[in-house]
N, C-alpha and C positions, 0 to 999 in steps of 0.2 A: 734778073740776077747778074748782077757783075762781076767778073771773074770765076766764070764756074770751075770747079775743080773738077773732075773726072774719077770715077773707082768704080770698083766692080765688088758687091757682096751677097756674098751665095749664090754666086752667078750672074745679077740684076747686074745691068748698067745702070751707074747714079751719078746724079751728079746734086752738087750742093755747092753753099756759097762759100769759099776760102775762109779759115778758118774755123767752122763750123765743126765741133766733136761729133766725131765719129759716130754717137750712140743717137744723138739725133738725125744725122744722114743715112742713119738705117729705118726711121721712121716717115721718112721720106718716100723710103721706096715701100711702106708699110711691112718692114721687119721689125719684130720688137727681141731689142737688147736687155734683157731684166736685170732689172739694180735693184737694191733697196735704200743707198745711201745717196746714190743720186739722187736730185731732184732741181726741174725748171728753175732758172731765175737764181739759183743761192749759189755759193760758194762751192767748188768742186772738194771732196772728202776724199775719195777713192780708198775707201777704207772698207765696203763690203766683199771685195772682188766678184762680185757676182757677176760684171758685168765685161768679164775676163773674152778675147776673143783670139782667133787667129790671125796674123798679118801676115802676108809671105814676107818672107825674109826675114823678119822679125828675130829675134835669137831664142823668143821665148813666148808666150800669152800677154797680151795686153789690156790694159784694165779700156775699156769704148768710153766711161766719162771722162777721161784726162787726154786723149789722144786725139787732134783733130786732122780732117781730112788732109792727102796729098794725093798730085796728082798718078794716077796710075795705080794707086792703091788698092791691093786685092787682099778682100778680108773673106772668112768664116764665121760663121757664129754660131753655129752647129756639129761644127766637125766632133769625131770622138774624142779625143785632147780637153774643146774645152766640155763637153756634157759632162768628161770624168772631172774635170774641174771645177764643176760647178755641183755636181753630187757632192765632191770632198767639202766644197767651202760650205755647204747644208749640212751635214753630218757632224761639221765643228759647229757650226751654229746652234744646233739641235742637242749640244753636250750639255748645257744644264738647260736646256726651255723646258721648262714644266710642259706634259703630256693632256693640257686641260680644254683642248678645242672645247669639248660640249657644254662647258660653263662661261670660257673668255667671251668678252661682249665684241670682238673683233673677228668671233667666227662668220664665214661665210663672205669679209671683207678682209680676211688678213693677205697680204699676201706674200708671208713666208709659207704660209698653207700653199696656197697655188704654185708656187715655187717647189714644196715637197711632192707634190702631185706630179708635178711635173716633169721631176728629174728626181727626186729624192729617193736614197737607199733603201731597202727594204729592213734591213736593219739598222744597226749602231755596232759599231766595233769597241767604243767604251764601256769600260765596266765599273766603273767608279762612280760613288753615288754624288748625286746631281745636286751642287751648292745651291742652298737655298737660304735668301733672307725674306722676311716679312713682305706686306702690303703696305705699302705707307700711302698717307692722307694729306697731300701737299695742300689741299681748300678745299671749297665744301664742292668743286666742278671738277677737279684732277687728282686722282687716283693713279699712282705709279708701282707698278709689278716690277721688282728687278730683275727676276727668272726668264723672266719674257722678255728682258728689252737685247737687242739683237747688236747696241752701239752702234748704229749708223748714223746719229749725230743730228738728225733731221730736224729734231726737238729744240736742239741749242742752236742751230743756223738758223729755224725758223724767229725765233724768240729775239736773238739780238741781230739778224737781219733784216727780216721782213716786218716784225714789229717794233725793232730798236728799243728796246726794254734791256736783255742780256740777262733775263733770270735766270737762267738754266748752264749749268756747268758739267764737267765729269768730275768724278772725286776717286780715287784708289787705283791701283794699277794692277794690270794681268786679268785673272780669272772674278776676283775680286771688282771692279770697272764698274760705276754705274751712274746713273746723270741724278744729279742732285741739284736740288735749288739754289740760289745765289745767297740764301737768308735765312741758312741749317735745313729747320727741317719743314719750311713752310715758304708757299710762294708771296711775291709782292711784287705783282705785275696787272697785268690788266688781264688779267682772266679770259682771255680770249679764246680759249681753248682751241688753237690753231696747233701746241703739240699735239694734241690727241688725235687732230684729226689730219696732220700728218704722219703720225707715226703708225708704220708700216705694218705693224705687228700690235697685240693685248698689253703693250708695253703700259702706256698710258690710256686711262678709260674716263667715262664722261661719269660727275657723279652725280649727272640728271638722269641719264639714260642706263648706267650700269645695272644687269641684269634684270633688264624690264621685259625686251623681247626680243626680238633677233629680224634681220632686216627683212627679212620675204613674209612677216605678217604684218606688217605697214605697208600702208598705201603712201607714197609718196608726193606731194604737191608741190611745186617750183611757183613760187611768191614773192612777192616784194615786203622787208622789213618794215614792219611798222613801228619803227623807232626814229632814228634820227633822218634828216633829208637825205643823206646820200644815196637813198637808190638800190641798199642792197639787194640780191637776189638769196632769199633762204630757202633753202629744200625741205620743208616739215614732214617728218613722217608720225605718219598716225597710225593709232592703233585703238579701236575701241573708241572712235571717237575722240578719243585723246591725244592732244599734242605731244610727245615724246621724246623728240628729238629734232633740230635743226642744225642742216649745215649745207654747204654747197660743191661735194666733192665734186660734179659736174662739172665745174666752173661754167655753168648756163647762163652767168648777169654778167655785168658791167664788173664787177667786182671780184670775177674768178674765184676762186678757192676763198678769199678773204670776207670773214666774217669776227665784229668784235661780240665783248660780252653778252650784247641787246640781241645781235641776229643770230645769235645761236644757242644762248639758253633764255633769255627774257621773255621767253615765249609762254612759262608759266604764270601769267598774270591771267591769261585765257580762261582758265579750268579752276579759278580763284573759287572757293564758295562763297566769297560776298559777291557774285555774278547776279546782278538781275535776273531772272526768268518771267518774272510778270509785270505786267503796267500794274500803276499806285494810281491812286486817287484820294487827294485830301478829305476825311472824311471827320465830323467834329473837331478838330484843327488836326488828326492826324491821318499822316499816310497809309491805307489800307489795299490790301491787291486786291484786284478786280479784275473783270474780262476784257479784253485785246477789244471787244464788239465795245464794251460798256465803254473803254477810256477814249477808244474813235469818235463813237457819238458823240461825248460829252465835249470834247474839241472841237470837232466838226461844228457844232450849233453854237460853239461860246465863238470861234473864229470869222461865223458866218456873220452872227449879231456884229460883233465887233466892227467887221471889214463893213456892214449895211448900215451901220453908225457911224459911219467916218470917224472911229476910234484911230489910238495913235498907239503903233506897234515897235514895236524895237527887235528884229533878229539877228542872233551871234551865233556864228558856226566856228568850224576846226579845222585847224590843219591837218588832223588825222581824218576828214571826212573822203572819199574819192573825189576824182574830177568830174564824176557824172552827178554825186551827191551838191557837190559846191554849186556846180550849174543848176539843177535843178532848183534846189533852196535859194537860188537869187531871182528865176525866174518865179516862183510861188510870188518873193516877197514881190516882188516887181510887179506882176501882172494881176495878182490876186488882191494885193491890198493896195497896192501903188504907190508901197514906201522905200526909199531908196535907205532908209534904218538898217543895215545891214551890213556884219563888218565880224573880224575875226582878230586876235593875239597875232601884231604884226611880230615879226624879228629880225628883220631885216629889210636895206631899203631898195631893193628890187623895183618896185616906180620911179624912182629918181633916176637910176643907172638906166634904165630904156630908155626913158627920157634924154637925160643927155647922149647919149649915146645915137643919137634919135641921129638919121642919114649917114649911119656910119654901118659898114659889111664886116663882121670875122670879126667882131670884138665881143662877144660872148663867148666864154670859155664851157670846155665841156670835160668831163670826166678824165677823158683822153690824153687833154691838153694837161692835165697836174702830173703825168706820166711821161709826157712827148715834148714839151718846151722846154728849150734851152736855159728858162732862167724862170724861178718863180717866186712871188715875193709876197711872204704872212703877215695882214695887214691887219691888228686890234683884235685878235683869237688866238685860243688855246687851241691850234686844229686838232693835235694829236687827240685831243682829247674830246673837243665840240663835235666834232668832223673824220671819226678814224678811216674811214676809204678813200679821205681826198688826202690823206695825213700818210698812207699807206703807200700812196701813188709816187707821193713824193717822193717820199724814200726811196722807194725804186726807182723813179729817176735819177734819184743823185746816186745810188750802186750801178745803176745800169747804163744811164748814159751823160755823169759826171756834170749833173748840172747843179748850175749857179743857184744856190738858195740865200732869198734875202729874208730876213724876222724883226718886224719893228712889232714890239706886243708889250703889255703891261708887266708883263712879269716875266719868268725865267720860261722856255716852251722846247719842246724837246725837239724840235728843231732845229735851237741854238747848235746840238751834238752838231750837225752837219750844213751849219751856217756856213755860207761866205763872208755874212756880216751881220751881227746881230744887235739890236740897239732896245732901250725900255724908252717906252712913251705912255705918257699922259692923255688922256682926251683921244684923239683920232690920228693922231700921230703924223700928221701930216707935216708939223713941222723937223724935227725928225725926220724923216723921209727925205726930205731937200739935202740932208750931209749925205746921202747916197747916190745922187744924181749924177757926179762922174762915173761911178763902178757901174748903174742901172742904163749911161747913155752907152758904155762898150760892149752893152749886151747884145745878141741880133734879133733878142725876141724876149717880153716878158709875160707875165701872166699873174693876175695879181688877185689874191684871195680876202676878201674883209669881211671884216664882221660889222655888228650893230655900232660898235663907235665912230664910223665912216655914216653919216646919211644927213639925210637932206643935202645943204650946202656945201658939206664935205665933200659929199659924191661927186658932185660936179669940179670941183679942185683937185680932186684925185685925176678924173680924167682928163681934165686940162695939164695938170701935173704929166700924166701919160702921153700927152699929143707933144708934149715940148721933149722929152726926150728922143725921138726921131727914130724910133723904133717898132715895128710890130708890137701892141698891148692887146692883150685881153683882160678881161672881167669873168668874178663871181661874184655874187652878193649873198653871201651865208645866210639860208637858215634855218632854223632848228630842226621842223620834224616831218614828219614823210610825206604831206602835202602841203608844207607851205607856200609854196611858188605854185602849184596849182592851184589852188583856191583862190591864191590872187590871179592867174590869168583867167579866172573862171567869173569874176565879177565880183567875189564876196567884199566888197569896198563900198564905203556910201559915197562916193564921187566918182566910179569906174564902176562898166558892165564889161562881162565878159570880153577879153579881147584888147581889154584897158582904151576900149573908145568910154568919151563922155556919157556919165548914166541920164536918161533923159531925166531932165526936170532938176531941182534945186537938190543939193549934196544932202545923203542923210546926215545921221548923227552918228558918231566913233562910237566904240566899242565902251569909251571911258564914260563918254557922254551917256550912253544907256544906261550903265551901270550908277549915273549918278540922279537920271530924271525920274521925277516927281509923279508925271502926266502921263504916264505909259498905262494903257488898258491892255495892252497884251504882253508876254516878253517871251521869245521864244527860241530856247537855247538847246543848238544841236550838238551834244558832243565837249563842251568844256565848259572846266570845272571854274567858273568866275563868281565872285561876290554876289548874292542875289539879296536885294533888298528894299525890295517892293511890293508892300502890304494894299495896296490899293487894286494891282495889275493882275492879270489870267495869268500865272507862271506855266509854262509845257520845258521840261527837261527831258531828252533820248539822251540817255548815255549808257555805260556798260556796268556803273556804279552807282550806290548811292552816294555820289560824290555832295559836296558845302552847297552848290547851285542845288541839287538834287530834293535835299534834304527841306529849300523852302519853296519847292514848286508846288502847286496846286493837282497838276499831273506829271507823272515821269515815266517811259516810256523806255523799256529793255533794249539795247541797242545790240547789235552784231559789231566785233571786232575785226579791224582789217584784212583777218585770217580766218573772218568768216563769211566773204563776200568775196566779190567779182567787182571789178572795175577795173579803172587807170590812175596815176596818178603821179605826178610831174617830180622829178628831183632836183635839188638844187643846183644842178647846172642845165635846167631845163629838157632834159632827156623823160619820154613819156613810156610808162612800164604797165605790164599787165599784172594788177591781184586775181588770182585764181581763188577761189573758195577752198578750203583747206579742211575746217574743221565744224564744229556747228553747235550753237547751244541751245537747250529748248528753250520756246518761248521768246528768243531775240531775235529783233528783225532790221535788218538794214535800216537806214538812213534811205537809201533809197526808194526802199518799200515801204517806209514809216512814212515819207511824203505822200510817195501816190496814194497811198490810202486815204490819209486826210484828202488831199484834192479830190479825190471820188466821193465820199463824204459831203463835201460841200456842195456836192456835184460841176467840178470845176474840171474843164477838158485840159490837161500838160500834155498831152499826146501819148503815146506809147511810152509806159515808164518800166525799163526794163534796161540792165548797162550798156547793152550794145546798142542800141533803138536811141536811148543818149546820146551815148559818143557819137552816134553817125550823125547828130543835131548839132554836137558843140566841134565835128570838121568841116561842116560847113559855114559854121557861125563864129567860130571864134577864130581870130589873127592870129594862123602858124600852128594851128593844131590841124591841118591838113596833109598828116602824115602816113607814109604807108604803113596800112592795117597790116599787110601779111608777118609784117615786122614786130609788131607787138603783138598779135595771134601767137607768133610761135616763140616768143619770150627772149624777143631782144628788147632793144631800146630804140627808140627815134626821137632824135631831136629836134624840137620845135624850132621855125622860122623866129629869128629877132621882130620884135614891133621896130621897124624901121621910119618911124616920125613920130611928133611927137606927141604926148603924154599928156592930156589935157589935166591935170593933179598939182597940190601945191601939198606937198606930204610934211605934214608936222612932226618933226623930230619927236616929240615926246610919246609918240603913236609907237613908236621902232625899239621893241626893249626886247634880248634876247632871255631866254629863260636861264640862260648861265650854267644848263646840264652837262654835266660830265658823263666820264665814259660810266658811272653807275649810276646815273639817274635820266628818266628820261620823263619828265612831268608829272602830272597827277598817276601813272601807270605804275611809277616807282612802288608804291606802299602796297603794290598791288603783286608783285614781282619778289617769291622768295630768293630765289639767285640773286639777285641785283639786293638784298638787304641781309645778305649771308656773308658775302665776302668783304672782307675786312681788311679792302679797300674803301669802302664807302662808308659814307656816300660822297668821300675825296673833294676834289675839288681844283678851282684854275688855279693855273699859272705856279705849281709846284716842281 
């Protein structure tokens, strides 16, 4: 700590770093200052007075959000002065709040509640009846009570600061006062429901969640989104088996409080009733249920003939599978049938960039770094939109510690708001880029984010492009969904095994190639929804639907959703997170336990198939997944080692297609997701 300051409050000696508000150097010494208008990270309001204190000498009470430490500084923050203080500013706040704790969906988290309890009068000295307007329906997710909102502002700092959107406004003045939409009487934002779940009070309510149950009859589970790569951490609470609500007031992830539309109500696509619960078996040409025993067998002997025929199989997996499922489904294919067929919906060029990048330290970028580097630059993506917690990061960078944002993108990106420089490019924009290279060589460090129109040969230009500016660079290489970069460090490639060493023996065939050959006796698709169109071949589909692939498998097989299983599974800046099992549906069974069963079946030894019993197989076997456990046991993140040489792959640009999901769609899961095809935003789209 450089330059500590020195003060004394309610006796404690503290010390904090110069300039540091008052209300957090009382947390320091673990004293808590109650606010309700405060809050970390945003713009100072000091409009509750809640968080009113004594100073000696002071002439009067001062508000602890606006006041930063000085030396010598002797505060109270309990004296009688402010408690009467803080009853009085409760007692005006309480003048029209409806008396409805037992129905508001904010009981038992409100905390104007804890605050009444806490100091609050035993009466009201008003006797004038209590202004009341309606409920209004801002979307089909946010619900706002005017009676209950307490104006502290939290709503519209969150909205045009933290999400730079700015939908949220006040409208009328005095007694009258109340936050109102940017667009009358309906929202048009990204539905992220980050007011509600900062706002302190029943003010705004979820209208996933509004009066379903109240938070001590859910069980609570801290998981990783299973929507887009970034990594979020979602808190589900259940109840009845039932998903009900997500959010992460904790801030237990990578992503603190910050959750968009996907990771915090998407989560209904789970409890859909077009859910699988039984395996299918073609039967007359069509699909009929059958027993979990009947559809193993009938696999197990059509896979054993096949593999004891030297038949020719094609396997495609997902980037929603874990890193224990990816490895295990490369080892089946690998050891079991000896085909190196095996490959997944790339989207980004993640091989090329380790590759070139191949003898070089600190040039892979992490979550951290879209927050912490001085300079960063949006390279052929809609982040805001593809990408909203590295898009989130940003923005807190450039509020918080005023950094240089460059945006070379195809179209307009709401990054431009708080560009240093913004330009449209065509193709990969690398030409483009070159009229930036004096402003990006004054920088003392960049950090640069692309998407799918950077790959192959671009990649490699780009980071040559980065070596000549004479600068600190890092790297991301975007993509889409919550295990795509694990899957590929996991093997799922027909030229790369786990760990991106060369796969033994001659490269299989691409994803596109299967989908187009002839000669395939087996095809067996774990988890995505691709073209199937092969009357001659054994189809086995595991998904969660009856998805297009689904619908011409010969067998298909009920899967569990990432929020109904255990695993790990890598985020697009390489950081490795723990799924906890959350919720459960009958009759679905993992990816992970859908293998081992078959291999038992054929009677084919994989070893111990179980998620932890994996992962301790793919730290010892895979490059850079030798991370400490205790880390992701207790629900942080560890970031994988770079492959530091090189990449034995020649990656065919037309392999690299991003799915082009915005913040309301998130692939085949979309049609399945009533939030995500409610609001009226979607299903939107780039570069707007």
């Amino acid at each position: 700590m450089s330059n500590p300051v020195n003060l004394t409050i309610n006796g404690t000696a503290v010390q904090a770093p110069a300039g540091m508000l008052l209300i957090d150097a009382a947390k320091l010494a673990g004293i808590e200052i109650p606010a309700f208008c405060y809050y970390e990270g945003m713009s100072l309001q000091a409009a509750c007075r809640m968080c009113l204190v004594e100073i000696e000498k002071a002439p009067k009470l001062m508000a602890a959000c606006v006041v930063p430490v000085a030396e010598g500084m002797v505060v109270k923050t309990e004296s009688e002065p402010v408690v009467k203080a803080r009853k009085t500013t409760l007692e005006f706040l309480l003048t029209n709040h409806p008396l409805d704790c037992p129905v508001c969906d904010k009981g038992g988290e409100c905390e104007l509640q804890d605050m009444v309890f806490r100091y609050g009068a035993g009466e009201s000295r008003f006797t004038e009846v209590k202004h009341h307007v309606p409920e209004k329906q801002w979307s089909p997710v946010v619900f706002y009570d005017g009676p209950r909102c307490i104006l502290c502002y939290r709503c519209v700092r969150v909205c045009n600061e933290g999400m730079g959107v700015g939908a949220l406004g006040i409208v009328n003045r005095g007694v009258v006062s109340e936050i109102a939409p940017s667009h009358g009487d309906h929202l048009e934002c990204d539905e992220c429901g980050a007011c509600i779940d900062i706002c302190p009070v029943g003010a705004l309510t979820s209208g996933a969640y509004r009066y379903k149950t109240r938070p001590w009859e859910m069980e609570h589970t801290g998981t990783i989104c299973t929507h887009c790569s970034n990594g979020c951490k979602t808190t589900l609470g259940v109840r009845n088996g039932e998903i009900v609500r997500g959010n992460n007031r904790d801030r237990s992830g990578i992503n603190g409080e910050f959750l968009c539309v996907k990771g915090r109500y998407a989560f209904d696509f789970n409890h859909h009733p077009e859910r699988l619960q039984s395996p299918m078996m073609r039967v007359d040409g069509k699909l009929e249920e059958v027993s979990w025993s009947k559809a193993l067998q009938t696999i197990a002997a059509k896979f054993k003939a096949i593999r004891d025929g030297s038949g020719r199989v094609g396997v495609i997996g997902s980037a929603r599978m874990t890193n224990e499922e990816a490895f295990l489904l490369q080892k089946f294919a690998r050891t079991v049938f000896g085909t190196n067929n095996i490959d997944h919906q790339r989207s980004g060029d993640v091989v090329t960039l380790l590759d070139a990048l191949s003898g070089k330290t600190g040039t892979l970028g992490s979550t951290a770094d879209c927050y912490n580097s001085q300079a960063v630059l949006v390279l052929g993506t809609d982040l805001s939109q593809q990408h909203p917690f590295l898009a989130n990061q940003v923005r807190a960078n450039f509020r918080h510690h005023k950094a240089s944002v460059y945006a070379v993108t195809a179209g307009p990106v709401r990054e431009d708001k708080i560009a240093k420089a913004s330009l449209r490019a065509a193709g990969d924009g690398l030409a483009e880029l070159e009229s930036l290279k004096t402003k990006l060589q004054a920088e003392k460090e960049l950090l640069v984010l692309f998407g799918d129109s950077v790959k192959g040969e671009s990649v490699r230009k780009l980071v040559a492009f980065g070596e000549s500016l004479g600068i600190p660079v890092k790297y991301i290489a975007l993509v889409d969904y919550v295990n795509s970069r694990g899957v590929m460090d996991m093997g799922l490639l027909p030229d790369l095994g786990p760990g991106y060493h060369a796969a033994e023996g001659p490269a299989g065939m691409t994803l596109p190639q299967m989908l187009v050959a002839d000669d395939l006796d087996m095809l067996w698709i774990a988890g995505a929804d691709v073209k199937v169109d092969h009357p001659d071949a054994f189809v086995v589909v595991q998904d969660l639907f009856l998805t297009g692939a689904a619908q011409k498998a010969d067998v298909v097989l009920p899967a569990a959703s990432a929020y109904e299983k255990n695993g790990t599974v890598t985020n697009v800046c390489g950081e490795v997170q723990r799924l906890k099992k959350a919720a459960e549906t009958v009759g679905a069974k993992s990816d992970l336990a859908i293998i081992g069963l078959i291999a038992r079946g054929m009677g084919v030894d994989l070893g111990k198939v179980d998620a932890d019993a994996v992962f301790a197989e793919i730290q010892k076997t895979v490059r850079g997944y030798n991370v400490p456990l205790p880390v992701i046991v207790t629900g942080g993140a560890a970031q994988t080692q770079p492959v530091n040489g090189r990449v034995p792959a020649n990656v065919l640009p037309e392999l690299i297609q991003s799915a082009r999901d915005t913040l309301f769609t998130t692939g085949s899961l979309t049609r399945y997701s009533k939030v995500l095809n409610e609001v009226r935003e979607a299903p939107g789209g780039l570069y707007r």
